[in-house]
N, C-alpha and C positions, 0 to 999 in steps of 0.2 A: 583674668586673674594670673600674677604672676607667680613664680613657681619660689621666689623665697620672700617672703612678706615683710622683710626689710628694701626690698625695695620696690619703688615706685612709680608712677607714670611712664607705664609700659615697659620697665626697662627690665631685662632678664639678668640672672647672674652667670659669668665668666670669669675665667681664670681666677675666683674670688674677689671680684668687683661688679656692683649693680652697672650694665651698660645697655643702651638702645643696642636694637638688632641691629639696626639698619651699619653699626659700625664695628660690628664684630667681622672680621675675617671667615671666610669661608671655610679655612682650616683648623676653627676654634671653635670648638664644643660649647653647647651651653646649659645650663637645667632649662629642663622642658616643662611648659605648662602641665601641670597633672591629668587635666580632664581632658588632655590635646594628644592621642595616642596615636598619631601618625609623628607630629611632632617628637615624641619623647623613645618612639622606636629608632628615629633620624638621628638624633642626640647621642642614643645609649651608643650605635653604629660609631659615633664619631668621638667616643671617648667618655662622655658624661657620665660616669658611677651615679649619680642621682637620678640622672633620668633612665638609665636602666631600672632605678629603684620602682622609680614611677610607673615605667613601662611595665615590669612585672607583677605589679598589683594592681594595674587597668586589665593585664591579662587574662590574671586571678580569677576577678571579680565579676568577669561579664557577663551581664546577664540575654545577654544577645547570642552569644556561640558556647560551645563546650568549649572550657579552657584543655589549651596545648602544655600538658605537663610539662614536656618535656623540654619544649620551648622555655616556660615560664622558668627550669631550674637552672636551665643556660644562663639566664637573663640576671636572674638573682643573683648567682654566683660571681657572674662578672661585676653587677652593682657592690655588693661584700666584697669580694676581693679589691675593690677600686676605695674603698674606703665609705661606702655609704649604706650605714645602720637601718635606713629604711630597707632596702636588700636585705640585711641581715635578718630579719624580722622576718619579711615574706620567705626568705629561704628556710626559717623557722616553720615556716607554718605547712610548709610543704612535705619538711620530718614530721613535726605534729600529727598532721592527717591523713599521710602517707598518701600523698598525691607524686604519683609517677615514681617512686619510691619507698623502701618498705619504712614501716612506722618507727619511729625512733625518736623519743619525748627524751629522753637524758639531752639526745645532739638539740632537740629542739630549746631546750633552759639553756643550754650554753649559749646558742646564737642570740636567744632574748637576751640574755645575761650582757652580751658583748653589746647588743645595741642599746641595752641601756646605759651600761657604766661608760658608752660615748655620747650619752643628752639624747636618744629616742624616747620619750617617754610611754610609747607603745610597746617596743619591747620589757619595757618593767610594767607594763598590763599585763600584756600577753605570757608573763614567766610567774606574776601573781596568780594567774587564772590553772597553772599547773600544778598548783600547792592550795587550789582551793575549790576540795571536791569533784573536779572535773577528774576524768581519766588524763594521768600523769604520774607527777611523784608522791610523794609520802603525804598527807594529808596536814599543812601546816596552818593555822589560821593566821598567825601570828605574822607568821613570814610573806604571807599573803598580804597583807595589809599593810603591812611595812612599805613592799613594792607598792600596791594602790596607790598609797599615798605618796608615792615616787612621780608616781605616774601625774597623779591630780593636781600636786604642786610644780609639774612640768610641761603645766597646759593643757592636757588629754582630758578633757568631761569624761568619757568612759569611764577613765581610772576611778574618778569622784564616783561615780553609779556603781562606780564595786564598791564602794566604800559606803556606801548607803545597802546595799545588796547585804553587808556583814553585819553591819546596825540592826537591821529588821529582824535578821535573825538569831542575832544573839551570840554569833560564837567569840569566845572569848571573855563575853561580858554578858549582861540583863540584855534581853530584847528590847529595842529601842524605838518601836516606831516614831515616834514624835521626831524622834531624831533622823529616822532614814528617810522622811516625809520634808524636812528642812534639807538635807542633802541630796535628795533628787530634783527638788525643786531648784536648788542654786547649779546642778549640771545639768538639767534639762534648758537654762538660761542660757549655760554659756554652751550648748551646745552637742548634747548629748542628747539623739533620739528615744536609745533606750530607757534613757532616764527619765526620760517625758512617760515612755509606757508604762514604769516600775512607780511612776507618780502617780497614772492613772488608774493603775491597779490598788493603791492605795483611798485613792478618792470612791471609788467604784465598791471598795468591801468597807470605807468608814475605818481606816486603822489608822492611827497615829493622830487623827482629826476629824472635821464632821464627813461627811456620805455626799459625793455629788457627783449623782451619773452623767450628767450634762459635761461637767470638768471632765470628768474620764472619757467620756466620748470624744474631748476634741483632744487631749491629751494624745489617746491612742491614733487620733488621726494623726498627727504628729509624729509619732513612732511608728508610723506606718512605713513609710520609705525606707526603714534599714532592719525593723525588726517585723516577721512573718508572725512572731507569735501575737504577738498587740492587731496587727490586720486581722487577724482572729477573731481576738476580744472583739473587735470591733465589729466584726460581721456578727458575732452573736449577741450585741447588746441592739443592732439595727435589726438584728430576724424575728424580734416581736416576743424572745423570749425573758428579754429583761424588762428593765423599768424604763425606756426609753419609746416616743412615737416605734412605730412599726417603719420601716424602709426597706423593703424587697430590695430595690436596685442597687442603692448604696451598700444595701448587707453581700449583695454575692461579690457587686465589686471589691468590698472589702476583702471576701474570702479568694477571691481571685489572685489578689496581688498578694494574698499570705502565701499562697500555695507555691505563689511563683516564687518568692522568696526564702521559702523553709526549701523546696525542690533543689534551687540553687544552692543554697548552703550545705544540703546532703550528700551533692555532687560533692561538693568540697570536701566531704570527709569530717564534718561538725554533726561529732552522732547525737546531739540533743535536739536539731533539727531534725534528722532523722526520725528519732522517736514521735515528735510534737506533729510532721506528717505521719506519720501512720495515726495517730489516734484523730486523725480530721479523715482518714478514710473509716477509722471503728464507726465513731461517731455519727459517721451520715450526714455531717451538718453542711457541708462546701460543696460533696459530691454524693449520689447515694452510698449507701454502707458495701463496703467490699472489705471482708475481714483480711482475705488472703491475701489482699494487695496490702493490708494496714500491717499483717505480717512481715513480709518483704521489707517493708521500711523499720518495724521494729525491729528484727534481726541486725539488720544492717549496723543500728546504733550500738545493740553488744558488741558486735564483729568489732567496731572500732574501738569497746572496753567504755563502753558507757554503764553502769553497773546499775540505774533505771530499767535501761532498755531490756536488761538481762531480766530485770522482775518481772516488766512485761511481758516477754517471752514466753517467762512460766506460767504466768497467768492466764494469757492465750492457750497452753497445753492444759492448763487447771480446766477452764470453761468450756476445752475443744470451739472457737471462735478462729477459723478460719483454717483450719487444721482437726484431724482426729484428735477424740480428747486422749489425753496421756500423764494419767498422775505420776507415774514412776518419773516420766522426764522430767513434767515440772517438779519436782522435788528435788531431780536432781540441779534445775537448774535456778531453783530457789537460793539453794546450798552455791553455787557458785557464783550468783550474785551477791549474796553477803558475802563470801571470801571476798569480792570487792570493794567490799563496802557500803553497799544499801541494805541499812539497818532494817528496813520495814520487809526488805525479803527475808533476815536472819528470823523474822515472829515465823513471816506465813514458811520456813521449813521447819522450824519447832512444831506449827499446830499441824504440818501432816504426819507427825509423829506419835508414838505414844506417848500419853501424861507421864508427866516426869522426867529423871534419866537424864542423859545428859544434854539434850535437847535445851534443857532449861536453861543453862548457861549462855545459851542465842538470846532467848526472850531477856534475858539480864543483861548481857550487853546491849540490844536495843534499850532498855529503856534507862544505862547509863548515856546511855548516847541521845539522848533526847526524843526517844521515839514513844508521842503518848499511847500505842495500842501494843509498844513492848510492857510499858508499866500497868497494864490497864490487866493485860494477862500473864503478868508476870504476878501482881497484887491476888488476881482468882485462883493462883497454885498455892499462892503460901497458907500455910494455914490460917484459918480464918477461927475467930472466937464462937462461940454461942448464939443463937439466934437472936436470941434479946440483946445483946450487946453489937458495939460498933464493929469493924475490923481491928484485929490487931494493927499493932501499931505502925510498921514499918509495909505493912498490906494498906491501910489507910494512906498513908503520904503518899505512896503511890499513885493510889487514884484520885486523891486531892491534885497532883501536881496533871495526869492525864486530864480531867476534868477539866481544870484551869484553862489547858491548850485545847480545850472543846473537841475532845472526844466524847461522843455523846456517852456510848455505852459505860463508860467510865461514872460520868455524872448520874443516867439511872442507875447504876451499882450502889450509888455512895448514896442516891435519893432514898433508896427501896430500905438500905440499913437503918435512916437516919430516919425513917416511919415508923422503924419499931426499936426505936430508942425512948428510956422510959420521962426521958428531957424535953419537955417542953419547948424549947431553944432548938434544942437536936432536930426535935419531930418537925418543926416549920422548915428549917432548913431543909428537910430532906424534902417536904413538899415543894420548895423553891426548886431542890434543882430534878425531880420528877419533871416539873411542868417546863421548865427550861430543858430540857431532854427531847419530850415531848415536842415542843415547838421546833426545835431541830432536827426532829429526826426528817422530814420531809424536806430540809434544806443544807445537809450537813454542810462546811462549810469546807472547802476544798484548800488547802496551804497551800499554795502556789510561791514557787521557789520563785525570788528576785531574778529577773534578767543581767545576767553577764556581758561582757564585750571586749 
């Protein structure tokens, strides 16, 4: 494979013309094949800003050594400074995760910023992904997607799977499955692994279309080579716990090559990896359960301002799961992952409080923010009507709209009312959603955030 895809029959690009090797001079650089990292270290030496590009994100990536930080920012720099936006990009990512350098997300949107408005459509991924939820800048959806679709109309499938990632879930607009279910399937085509997983997870829970574990099982083998979390999926739909034959071998290999790949990613300073290994050590499933090492890897993900990982954290101090338990900590450190912005820890530091007080202006921001177990107890403070009667009004919408998003306890809240309502119509209803409650509670069903890249 040659390293610019405008040209071809072996011929590499020099001085900005596709030529055979065989007639380039010795003292003229050329872009280096990508996957050829003896070659593309030879190149970067000899001038090539693109193949420094290359060279630093073969570096990067390895899954064979610990990457040479400090190597890798040498490399970069010189590929950016020589004029080549793929550099720019890796040298991005090295601020981002503070690899061999302290963290710094402001320098890292500028260096995407730079690689995109010169035709990288990776860096307009990668400065979407800082405005959208992840630890970075101000939480933009808008501007998020803008970029995506910078990206996706620049060739990059990824950028398309973010754009499907935003569909699913709604921000900005109605949730759209059907929609993010036709946009992961046209970048899982052109090329996008993740998008193949974020497909498979949709065929596997029946959303946006019918239910097909078979689909999802080969999908996620498919996403298995760049994303750790789908080698997951995929080890637990072959360990006999889902709807699929049983396969011991294929499930460990599966969990094998996730581990290897969430492990690498954490090295990297990607705290969502981080988190997603720790909970395959809570969990027990890949390797027995070791809380304290699942610890280790959760922390790690706050460390680097994943505001998840920080719920976790508390959560683990809530349960005492691999650590002495410590409500005082997790509360406090409830309280400092919503100052981040994970709305579902703003509920659980209201509910270690007392009823009421100001606390309750947390659970109200959760459930403006889409959180259905902020509206679900935020709806059981306000006041409520008369036994015989439904909820007041604006307590009711609430747990209609929590309900809707299958919170179960929401639905038997609004079930248990809607039995001793003197309405005929009411009363069936409320038995509807008791026994819909009822059937979930033994399977609640887990929202699993779309896959990034």
């Amino acid at each position: 494979m040659v390293a610019d895809p405008s040209c071809g029959g072996g011929l590499v690009r020099a001085e900005g013309k596709c030529t055979a090797k065989s007639k380039i001079s010795p003292k003229v650089a050329y872009e280096c094949s990508p996957g050829n990292e003896e070659e593309c270290r030879a190149q970067c030496d000899a001038g090539s800003a693109a193949s420094c590009a290359s060279y630093a994100v073969a570096l990067r990536h390895s899954l064979s050594k610990a990457p040479d930080f400090k190597l890798v920012h040498q490399v970069a720099e010189r590929g950016c400074t020589g004029g080549a936006p793929r550099a720019c990009v890796a040298l991005g990512e090295l601020s981002q995760y503070g690899n061999g350098l302290p963290v710094d997300r402001k320098r890292a949107a500028e260096l995407y910023g730079q690689a995109c408005a010169d035709g990288e459509p990776r860096g307009c991924l990668l400065e979407g992904a800082l405005y959208d939820r992840r630890p970075g800048l101000p939480v933009d959806y808008a501007k998020a997607s803008g970029l995506y679709d910078r990206a996706c109309r620049g060739g990059l499938a990824d950028g398309c799977n973010n754009l499907g990632a935003l569909a699913l879930v709604g921000h900005g607009s109605a949730a759209a499955p059907e929609k993010a279910r036709a946009i992961y399937d046209r970048a899982c085509n052109d090329g996008s692994e993740v998008a193949c997983g974020n497909l498979g997870d949709l065929y596997a829970d029946g959303l946006g279309g019918a239910k097909d574990p078979l689909r999802a099982a080969e999908l996620w083998e498919r996403a298995c080579v760049k994303s750790g979390y789908h080698c997951v999926r995929l080890g637990d739909a072959l360990s006999g716990a889902g709807t699929l034959p049983k396969d011991p071998l294929r499930s460990v290999g599966a969990y094998q090559r996730g581990m290897k790949r969430l492990s690498s990613e954490c090295t990297l300073g990607v705290p969502e990896r981080c988190d997603e290994l720790g909970w395959l050590f809570h969990d027990g499933r890949a390797i027995p359960r070791d809380d304290a090492q699942a610890l280790v890897f959760i922390k790690r993900g706050c460390e680097l301002g994943y505001p998840e990982s920080c719920n976790h954290v508390a959560v683990f101090l809530e349960q005492g799961w691999g650590v002495a338990q410590n409500k005082a900590e997790a509360e406090r450190q409830f309280k400092a992952s919503c100052d981040l912005g994970n709305l579902r820890a703003c509920v659980s530091y209201a509910l270690m409080g007392p009823e009421g007080g100001a606390r309750g202006a947390f659970i109200q921001r959760a459930c403006e923010g889409g959180v259905p177990e902020g509206c679900y107890h935020l709806a059981r403070r306000e006041r409520i009507a008369t036994p015989s009667s439904q909820p007041a009004s604006d307590a009711g919408k609430r747990l209609e709209r929590a309900c809707a998003e299958g919170h179960v306890p929401a639905c038997a809240y609004l079930g248990r009312w809607g039995r001793r309502s003197v309405d005929p119509a009411e009363r069936a209803l409320g038995m509807e959603r008791l026994e819909g409650a009822c059937a979930k509670a033994d399977s609640i069903l887990i929202v699993r955030w779309p896959r990034r890249w």
